[in-house]
C-alpha positions, -999 to 999 in steps of 0.1 A, spaced: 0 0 0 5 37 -5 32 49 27 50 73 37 72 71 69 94 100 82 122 101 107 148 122 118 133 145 144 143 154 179 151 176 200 180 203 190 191 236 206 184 266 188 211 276 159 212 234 157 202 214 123 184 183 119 176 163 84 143 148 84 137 122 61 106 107 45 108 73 29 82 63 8 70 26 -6 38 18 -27 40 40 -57 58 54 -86 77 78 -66 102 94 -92 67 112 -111 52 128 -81 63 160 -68 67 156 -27 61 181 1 70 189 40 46 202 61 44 208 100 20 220 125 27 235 162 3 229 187 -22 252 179 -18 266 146 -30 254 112 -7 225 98 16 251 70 35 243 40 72 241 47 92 232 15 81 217 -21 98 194 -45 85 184 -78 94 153 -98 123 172 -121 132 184 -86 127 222 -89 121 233 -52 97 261 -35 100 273 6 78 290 24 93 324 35 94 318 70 121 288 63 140 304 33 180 301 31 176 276 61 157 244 48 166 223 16 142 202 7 162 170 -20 150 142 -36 168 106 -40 151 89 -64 169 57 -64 159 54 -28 124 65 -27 134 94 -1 126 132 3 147 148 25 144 181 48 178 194 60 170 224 86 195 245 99 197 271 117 171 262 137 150 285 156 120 279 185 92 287 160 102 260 137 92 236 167 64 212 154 54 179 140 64 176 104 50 161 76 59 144 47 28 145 16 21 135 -15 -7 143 -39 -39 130 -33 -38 132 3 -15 109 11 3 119 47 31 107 65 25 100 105 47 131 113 80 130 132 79 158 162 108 189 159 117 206 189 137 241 195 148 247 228 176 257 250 
């Protein structure tokens, strides 16, 4: 079946980088663009960092400079590498894929 499974999160101090990464299994993966998302407690879940299937990439402006989203095709992996971390990127992060297909999230956390 259609899955997605991410890993990579933890806890980091801020200034620190993680790499999040999102393998997936059950499809085609090399013809579908693939997404990050995360949501803090209480907010809407937000759109982090895009990557389509030639692997052009997109950021939101919040995560600019900081976050590269990559693609390895030959392993059926999206990556997130953050640095520069900061408090307000704390949140549960998402890997997607069109048609509503959703990771289970792997939890970020900024703190000193």
């Amino acid at each position: 079946q259609v899955q997605l499974v991410e890993s990579g999160g933890g806890l980091v101090q801020p200034g620190g980088s993680l790499r999040l990464t999102c393998a997936a299994s059950g499809f085609t993966f090399s013809i579908y663009a693939m997404s990050w998302y995360r949501q803090a407690p209480g907010k809407a879940r937000e759109s982090v960092a895009a990557i389509s299937s030639g692997g052009n990439t997109n950021y939101a402006d919040s995560v600019k400079g900081r976050f590269t989203i990559s693609r390895d095709n030959a392993k059926n992996t999206v990556y997130l590498q953050m640095n520069s971390l900061k408090p307000e990127d704390t949140a549960v992060y998402y890997c997607y894929r069109a048609g509503d297909v959703w990771g289970q999230g792997t939890q970020v956390t900024v703190s000193s």
